[in-house]
C-alpha positions as CSV (number, residue, x, y, z in Angstrom):
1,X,-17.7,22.4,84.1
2,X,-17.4,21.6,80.4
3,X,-19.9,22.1,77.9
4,X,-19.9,18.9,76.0
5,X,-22.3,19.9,73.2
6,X,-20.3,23.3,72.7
7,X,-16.8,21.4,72.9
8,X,-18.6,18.9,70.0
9,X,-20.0,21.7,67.8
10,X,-16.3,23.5,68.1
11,X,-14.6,20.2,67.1
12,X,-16.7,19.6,64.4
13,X,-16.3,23.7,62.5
14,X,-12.5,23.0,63.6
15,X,-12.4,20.2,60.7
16,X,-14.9,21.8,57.9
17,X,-11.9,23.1,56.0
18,X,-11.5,19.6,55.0
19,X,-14.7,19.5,53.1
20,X,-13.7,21.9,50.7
21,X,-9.6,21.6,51.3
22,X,-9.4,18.9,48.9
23,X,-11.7,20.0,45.9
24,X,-10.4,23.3,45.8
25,X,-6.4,22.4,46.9
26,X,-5.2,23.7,43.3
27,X,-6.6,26.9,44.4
28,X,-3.7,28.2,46.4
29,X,-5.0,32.4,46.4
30,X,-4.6,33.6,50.0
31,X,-7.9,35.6,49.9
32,X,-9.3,31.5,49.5
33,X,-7.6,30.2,52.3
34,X,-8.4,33.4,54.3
35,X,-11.9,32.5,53.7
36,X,-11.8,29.0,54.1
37,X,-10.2,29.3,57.7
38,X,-12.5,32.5,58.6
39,X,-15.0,30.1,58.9
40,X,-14.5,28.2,61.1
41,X,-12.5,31.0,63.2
42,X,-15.5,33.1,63.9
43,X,-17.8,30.1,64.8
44,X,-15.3,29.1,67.1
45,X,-15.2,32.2,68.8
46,X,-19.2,33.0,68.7
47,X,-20.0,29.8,70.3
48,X,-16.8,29.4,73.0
49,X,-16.4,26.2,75.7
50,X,-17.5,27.1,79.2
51,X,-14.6,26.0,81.6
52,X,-14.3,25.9,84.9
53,X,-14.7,29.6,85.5
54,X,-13.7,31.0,82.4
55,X,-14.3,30.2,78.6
56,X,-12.3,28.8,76.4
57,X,-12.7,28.6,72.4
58,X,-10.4,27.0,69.8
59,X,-9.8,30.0,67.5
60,X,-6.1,29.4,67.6
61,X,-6.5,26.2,65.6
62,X,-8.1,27.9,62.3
63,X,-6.0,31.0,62.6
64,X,-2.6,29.3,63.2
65,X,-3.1,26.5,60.5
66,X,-5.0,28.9,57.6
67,X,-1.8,31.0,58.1
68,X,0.5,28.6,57.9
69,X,-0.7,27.3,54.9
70,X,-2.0,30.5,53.3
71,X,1.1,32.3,53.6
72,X,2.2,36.4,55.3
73,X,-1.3,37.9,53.6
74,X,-3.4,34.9,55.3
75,X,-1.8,35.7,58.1
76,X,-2.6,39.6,58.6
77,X,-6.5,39.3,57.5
78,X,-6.6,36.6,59.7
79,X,-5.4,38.2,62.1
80,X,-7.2,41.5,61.4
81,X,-10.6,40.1,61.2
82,X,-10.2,38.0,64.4
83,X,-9.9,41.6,66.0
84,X,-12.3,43.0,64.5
85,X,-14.9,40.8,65.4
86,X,-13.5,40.3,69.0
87,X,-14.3,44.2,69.9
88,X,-17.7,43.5,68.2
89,X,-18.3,40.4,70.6
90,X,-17.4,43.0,73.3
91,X,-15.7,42.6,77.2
92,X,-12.2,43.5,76.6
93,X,-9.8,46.0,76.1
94,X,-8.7,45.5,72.5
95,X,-5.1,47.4,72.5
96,X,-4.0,45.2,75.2
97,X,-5.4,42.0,73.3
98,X,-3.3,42.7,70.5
99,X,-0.1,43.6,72.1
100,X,-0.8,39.7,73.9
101,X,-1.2,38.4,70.1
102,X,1.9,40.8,68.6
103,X,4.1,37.6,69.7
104,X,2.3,34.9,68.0
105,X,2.3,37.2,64.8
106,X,5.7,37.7,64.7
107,X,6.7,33.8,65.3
108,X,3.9,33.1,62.1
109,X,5.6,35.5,60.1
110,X,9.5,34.0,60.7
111,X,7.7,30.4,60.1
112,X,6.1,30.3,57.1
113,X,8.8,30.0,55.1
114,X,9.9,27.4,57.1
115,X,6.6,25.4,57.1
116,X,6.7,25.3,53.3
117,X,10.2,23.7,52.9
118,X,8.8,21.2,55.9
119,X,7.8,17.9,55.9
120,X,4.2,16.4,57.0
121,X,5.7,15.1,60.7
122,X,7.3,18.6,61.1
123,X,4.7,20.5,60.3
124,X,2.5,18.9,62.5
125,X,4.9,19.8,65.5
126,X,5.3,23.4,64.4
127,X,1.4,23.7,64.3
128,X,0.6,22.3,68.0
129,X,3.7,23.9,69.2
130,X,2.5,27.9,67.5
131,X,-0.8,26.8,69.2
132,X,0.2,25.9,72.3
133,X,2.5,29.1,72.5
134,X,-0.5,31.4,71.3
135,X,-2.9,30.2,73.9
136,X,0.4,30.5,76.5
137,X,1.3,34.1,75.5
138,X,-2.3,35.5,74.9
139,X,-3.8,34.2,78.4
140,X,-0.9,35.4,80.7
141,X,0.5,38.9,78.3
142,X,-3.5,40.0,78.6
143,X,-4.1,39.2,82.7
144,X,-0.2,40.9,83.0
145,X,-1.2,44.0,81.3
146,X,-5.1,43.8,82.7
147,X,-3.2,43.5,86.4
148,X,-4.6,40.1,86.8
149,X,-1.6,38.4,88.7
150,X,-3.4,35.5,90.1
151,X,-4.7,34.4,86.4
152,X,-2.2,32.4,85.8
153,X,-3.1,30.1,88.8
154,X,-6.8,30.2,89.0
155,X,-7.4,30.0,85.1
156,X,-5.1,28.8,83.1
157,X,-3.6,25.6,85.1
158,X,-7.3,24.3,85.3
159,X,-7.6,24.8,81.8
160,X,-4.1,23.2,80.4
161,X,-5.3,19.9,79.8
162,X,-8.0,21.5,77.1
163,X,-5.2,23.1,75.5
164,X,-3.3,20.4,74.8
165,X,-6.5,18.6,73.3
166,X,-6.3,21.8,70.7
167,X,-3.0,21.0,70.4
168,X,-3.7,17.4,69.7
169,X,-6.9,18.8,67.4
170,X,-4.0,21.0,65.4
171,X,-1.9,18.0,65.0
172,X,-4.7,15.8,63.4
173,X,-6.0,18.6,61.0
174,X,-2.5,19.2,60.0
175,X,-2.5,15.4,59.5
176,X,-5.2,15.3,57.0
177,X,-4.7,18.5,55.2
178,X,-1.4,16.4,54.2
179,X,-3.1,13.2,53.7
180,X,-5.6,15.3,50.9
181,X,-2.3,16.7,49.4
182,X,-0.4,13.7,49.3
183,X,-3.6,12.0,47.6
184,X,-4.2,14.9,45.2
185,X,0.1,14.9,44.6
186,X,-0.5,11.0,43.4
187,X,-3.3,11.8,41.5
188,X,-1.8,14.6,39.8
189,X,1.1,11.7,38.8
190,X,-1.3,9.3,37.8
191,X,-2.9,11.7,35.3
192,X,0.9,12.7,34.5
193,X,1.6,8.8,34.0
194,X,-1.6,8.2,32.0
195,X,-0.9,11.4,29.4
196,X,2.9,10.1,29.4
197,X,1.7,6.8,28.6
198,X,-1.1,7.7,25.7
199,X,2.0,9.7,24.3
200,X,4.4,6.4,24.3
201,X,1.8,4.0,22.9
202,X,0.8,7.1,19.9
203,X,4.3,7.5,19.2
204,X,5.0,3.3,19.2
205,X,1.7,3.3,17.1
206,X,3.4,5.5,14.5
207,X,6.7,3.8,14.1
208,X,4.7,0.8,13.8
209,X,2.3,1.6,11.0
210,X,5.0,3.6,9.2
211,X,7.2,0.7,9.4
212,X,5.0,-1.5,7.4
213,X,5.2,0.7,3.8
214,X,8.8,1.5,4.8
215,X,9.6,-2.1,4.6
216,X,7.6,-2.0,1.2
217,X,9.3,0.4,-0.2
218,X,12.9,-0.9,0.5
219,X,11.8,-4.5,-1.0
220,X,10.7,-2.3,-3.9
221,X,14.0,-0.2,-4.2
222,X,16.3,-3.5,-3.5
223,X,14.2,-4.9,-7.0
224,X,14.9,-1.9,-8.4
225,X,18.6,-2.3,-8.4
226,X,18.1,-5.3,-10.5
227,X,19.9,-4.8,-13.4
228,X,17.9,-7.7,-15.0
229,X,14.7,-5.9,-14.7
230,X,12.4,-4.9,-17.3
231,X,11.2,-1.2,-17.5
232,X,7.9,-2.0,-17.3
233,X,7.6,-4.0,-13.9
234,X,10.6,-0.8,-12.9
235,X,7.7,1.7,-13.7
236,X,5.1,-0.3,-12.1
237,X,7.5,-1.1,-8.9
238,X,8.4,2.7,-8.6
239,X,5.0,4.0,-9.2
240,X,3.9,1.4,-6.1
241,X,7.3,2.7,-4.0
242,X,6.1,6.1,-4.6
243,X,2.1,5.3,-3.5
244,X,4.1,3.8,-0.4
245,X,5.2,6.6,0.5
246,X,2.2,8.5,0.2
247,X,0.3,6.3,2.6
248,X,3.4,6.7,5.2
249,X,3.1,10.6,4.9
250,X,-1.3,9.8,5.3
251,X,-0.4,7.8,8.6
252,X,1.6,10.5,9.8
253,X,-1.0,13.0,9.3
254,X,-4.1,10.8,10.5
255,X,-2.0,10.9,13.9
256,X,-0.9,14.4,13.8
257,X,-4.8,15.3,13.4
258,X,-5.5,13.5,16.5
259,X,-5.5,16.4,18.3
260,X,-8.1,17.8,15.9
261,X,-9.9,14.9,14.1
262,X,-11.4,15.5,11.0
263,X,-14.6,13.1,9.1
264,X,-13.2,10.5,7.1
265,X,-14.2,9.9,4.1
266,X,-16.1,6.6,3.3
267,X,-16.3,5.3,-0.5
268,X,-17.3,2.2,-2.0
269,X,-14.3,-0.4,-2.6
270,X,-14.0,-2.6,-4.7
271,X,-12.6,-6.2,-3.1
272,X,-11.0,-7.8,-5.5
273,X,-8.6,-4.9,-6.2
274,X,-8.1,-3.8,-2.8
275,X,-6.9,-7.4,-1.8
276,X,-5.1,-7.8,-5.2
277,X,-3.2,-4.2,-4.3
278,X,-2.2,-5.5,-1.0
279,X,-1.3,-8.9,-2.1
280,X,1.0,-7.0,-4.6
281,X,2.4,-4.4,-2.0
282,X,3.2,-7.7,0.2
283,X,4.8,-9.6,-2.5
284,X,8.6,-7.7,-2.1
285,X,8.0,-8.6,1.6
286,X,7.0,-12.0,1.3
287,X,10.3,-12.7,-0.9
288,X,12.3,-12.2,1.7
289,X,10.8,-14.4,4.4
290,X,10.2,-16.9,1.2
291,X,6.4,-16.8,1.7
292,X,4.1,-17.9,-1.3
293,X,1.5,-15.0,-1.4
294,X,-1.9,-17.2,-2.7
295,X,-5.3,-14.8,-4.2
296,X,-8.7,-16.9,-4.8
297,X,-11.0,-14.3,-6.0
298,X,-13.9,-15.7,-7.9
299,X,-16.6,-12.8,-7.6
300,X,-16.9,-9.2,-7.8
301,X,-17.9,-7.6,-4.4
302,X,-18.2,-3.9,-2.8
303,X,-17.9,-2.9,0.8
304,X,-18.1,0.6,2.3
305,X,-15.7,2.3,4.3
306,X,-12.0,4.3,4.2
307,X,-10.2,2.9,1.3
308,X,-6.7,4.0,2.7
309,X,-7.8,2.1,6.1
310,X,-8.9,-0.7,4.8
311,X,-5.8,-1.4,2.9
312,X,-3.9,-0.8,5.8
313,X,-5.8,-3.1,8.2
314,X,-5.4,-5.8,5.3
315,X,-1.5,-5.5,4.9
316,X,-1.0,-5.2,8.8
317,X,-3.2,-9.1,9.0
318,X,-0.7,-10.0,5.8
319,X,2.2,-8.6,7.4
320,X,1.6,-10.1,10.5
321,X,0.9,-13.6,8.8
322,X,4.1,-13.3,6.7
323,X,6.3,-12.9,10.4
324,X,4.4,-15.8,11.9
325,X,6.2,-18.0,9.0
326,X,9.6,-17.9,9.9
327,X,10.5,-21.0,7.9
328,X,8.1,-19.9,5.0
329,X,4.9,-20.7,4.1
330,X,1.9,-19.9,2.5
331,X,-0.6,-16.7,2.8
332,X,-3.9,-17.2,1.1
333,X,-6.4,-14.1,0.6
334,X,-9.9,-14.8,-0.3
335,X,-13.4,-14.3,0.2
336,X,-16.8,-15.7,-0.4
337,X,-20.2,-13.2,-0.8
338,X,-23.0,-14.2,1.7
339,X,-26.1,-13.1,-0.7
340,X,-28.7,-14.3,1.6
341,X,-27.2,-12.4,4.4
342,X,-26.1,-9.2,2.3
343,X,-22.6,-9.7,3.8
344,X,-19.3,-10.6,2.4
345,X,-16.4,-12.7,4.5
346,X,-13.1,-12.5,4.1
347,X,-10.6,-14.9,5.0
348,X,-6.4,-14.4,5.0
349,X,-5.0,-17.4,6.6
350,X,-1.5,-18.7,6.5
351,X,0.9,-21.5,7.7
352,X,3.0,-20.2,10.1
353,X,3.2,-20.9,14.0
354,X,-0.2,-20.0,15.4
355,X,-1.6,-19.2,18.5
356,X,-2.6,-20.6,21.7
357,X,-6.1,-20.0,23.3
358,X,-4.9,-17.1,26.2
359,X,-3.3,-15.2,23.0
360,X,-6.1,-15.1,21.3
361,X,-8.0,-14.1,24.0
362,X,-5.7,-11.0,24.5
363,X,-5.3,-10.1,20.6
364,X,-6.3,-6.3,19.7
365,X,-5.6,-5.3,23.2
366,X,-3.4,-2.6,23.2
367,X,0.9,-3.2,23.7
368,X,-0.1,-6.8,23.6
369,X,2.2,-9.1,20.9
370,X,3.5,-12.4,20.0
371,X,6.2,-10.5,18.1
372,X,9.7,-9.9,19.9
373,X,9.6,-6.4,18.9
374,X,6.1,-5.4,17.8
375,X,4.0,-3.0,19.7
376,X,0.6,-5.3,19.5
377,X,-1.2,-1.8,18.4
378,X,-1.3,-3.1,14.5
379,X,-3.7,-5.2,15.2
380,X,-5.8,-3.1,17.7
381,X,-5.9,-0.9,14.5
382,X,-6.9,-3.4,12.6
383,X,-10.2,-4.3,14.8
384,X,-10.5,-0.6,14.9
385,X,-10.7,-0.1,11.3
386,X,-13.4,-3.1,10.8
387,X,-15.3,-2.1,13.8
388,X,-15.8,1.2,11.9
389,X,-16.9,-0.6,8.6
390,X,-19.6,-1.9,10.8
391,X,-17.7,-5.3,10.5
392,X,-16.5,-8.0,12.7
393,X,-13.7,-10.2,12.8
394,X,-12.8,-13.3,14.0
395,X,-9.8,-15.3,14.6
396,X,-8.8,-18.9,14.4
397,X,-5.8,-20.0,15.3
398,X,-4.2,-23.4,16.6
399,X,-0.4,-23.8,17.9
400,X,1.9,-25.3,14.9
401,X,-1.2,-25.1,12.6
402,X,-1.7,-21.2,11.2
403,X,-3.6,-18.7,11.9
404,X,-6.8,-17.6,10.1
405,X,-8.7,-14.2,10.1
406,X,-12.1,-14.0,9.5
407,X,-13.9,-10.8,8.6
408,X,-17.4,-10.2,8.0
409,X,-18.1,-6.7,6.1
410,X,-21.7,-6.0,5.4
411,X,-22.1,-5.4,0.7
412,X,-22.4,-2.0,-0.4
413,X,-26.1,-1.9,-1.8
414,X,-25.2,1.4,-3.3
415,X,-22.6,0.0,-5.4
C-alpha cells in the first residue's frame, strides 16, 4: 500500500526549489543550484514512499532537473553526493548501484547542451522522458547485476503507474521553473524599457530646453545682420546672444550632472528685472510670430530661489504663449504683491488659442503637449522649478480666449 502522508511530504520538498528559484534566478553558479536541488534530493531519499512491497522515493526528479539546469558540474556533485549518502543510508551494494546510474549520467551529460538551446515544451519532455529512463535503467541494471530476475515482474510493473506520476511531477516543475524565468525575462525588459524610456524623455528634455535660447540667439544674430542697426542696441543684442549661450551650455550641464546632482544655489531676485530680462530675450522671438510683448510692473518685489531656473521657467510660459498665437497677439507679464499674505503673484497671459478643460487637467505631465512637435517636458520643468521656490501655479485657460498662468511665490523677507 501507499503511504499517503510520505507520498504528500515528497511532493511537497519536490517543489521547494521554487521558493528560492525565483529570487535568486540571476544567480546561475552551479555550486547554487547544486545546493538548491540537494535539498530536496536527500529528503526525498530519507523519507521514501512505501509501495506495494518495495519503496519508492522521487530523487530522480531533483537530481535530473538541478542538472539539467545547473549544467556538467551540477551534474557530477549531484550525482556524487546522492552516492554518498545512499551507502550512509545502508542496504545495498554501492558499485553495482552506480554502474545502474552510469547510463543516466552519460545521457545528462550529452543533454545539457541540448536543454539549453531548448524551448519550455521541449524541455519538459526531455525532463519526464531522463526520469522515466533513470527509474527504468536503475530498477532492472541493479536486480540484473544483484541476480534478481523476477524484479522486473513483481516490483517494478506494480509500481509504473507511480513513476509516471514523477514523470508528470517532472513535467510541472519544469513547467514553473520556466514560468519564473519567463516572468523574471519580462521583468528584466520592463526595467530595460523603463531605463530606455527615462533616457528618451532626458534626451527630448535637452533638445527642448536648449532649443528655446537657440531660437534666441538666431533672432538675435538675424538683427544683427541689420545693416541699419545702431552699435549700441548691436552691443547690447550680442552681449544678450552671448548670455544665450551661456544658459544653453548651463542646461547642458544641469542634465549631465544628473547622474551626480549637485546643491543649487538659491539667491534673492529681483522681479522686475528678471521678467524685464525675459521679456527682452522673448522680444527677437515674438517678432517673428508678430506677438506684442506687454510689461506692467508697478512695484519692486524679491522672491527666493535659482535665478538661472526661474528665468528659464518664465521664458518656457512666454515661449509657450508666443506659439499659442499663431495669428499674433498679445503677451502681458505682470504681477501684483500680496502684503497681507507675504506673497507675490505673477500673472503672464496672452491671446492665443487656449485650452480646453481635459488639457489642462493633463498639463505638466510628462510627454504631454498641445504643440505638434513639442515634448510637453517644458512645462513639467516649469512646475518643477516653482514647486522648488515653494510656489504654486495655476492655470486658466478657455478655448479661443488665451491662456493665463498664475504663480504664487512667497517675498523674500531677507531682501
Amino acid at each position: 500500500m501507499i503511504s499517503h502522508s510520505d507520498f504528500i511530504l515528497n511532493a511537497f520538498i519536490i517543489f521547494l526549489p521554487l521558493i528560492f528559484y525565483g529570487p535568486f534566478n540571476k544567480r546561475k553558479h552551479p555550486l547554487f543550484v547544486y545546493v538548491l536541488f540537494l535539498i530536496p534530493l536527500i529528503i526525498t531519499m530519507t523519507f521514501p514512499v512505501k509501495i506495494f512491497d518495495s519503496v519508492l522515493d522521487l530523487r530522480a526528479i531533483p537530481l535530473v532537473i538541478g542538472s539539467l539546469y545547473g549544467g556538467t558540474y551540477t551534474t557530477l556533485l549531484l550525482f556524487g553526493s546522492m552516492l554518498t549518502y545512499r551507502q550512509i543510508l545502508g542496504g545495498i551494494e554501492l558499485f553495482h548501484y552506480f554502474l545502474s546510474l552510469l547510463p543516466t549520467i552519460v545521457l545528462l551529460l550529452l543533454l545539457i547542451r541540448t536543454y539549453e538551446k531548448s524551448g519550455a515544451k521541449k524541455r519538459m519532455l526531455l525532463a519526464s522522458g531522463i526520469c522515466f529512463f533513470l527509474r527504468v535503467t536503475v530498477v532492472n541494471f541493479y536486480a540484473l547485476l544483484e541476480g534478481k530476475e523476477t524484479f522486473f515482474m513483481a516490483s517494478f510493473i506494480p509500481s509504473l503507474p507511480i513513476i509516471l506520476v514523477q514523470c508528470v511531477m517532472a513535467v510541472m516543475l519544469v513547467f514553473m521553473i520556466e514560468m519564473i524565468r519567463s516572468q523574471n525575462r519580462m521583468q528584466e525588459e520592463i526595467i530595460q524599457a523603463e531605463k530606455m524610456k527615462v533616457v528618451s524623455e532626458i534626451a527630448a528634455s535637452v533638445a527642448h530646453e536648449v532649443r528655446n535660447p537657440l531660437t534666441s540667439v538666431r533672432g538675435f544674430i538675424q538683427l544683427l545682420s541689420n545693416p541699419a542697426l545702431s552699435e549700441h542696441k548691436r552691443k547690447e543684442f550680442s552681449a544678450i546672444t552671448l548670455e544665450e549661450l551661456d544658459r544653453a551650455e548651463s542646461i547642458i550641464s544641469d542634465y549631465l550632472s544628473l547622474a551626480k546632482p549637485q546643491i543649487e544655489r538659491f539667491e534673492s531676485i529681483c522681479l522686475d528685472e528678471a521678467l524685464s530680462k525675459a521679456a527682452q530675450i522673448l522680444s527677437s522671438y515674438a517678432n517673428m510670430q508678430n506677438v506684442e510683448i506687454i510689461t506692467n510692473i508697478k512695484h519692486p518685489a524679491t522672491v527666493y530661489g535659482s535665478k538661472s531656473k526661474f528665468r528659464q521657467a518664465i521664458i518656457n510660459i512666454g515661449k509657450n504663449a508666443i506659439e499659442a498665437m499663431p495669428a499674433g497677439g498679445k503677451l502681458s507679464l505682470s504681477y501684483t504683491v500680496n502684503e497681507p499674505n507675504n506673497n507675490v503673484i505673477i500673472s503672464i497671459s496672452d491671446t492665443g488659442i487656449g485650452m480646453n478643460e481635459e488639457q489642462l487637467n493633463r498639463l505638466g505631465a510628462p510627454y504631454y503637449t498641445t504643440k505638434d512637435k513639442g515634448t510637453g517636458l517644458g512645462t513639467m520643468v516649469i512646475f518643477s522649478v516653482i514647486r522648488g521656490m515653494n510656489g504654486k501655479i495655476e492655470v486658466l485657460s478657455k478655448e479661443g480666449a488665451g491662456t493665463t498662468y498664475l504663480i504664487t511665490l512667497p517675498l523674500n523677507e531677507q531682501a
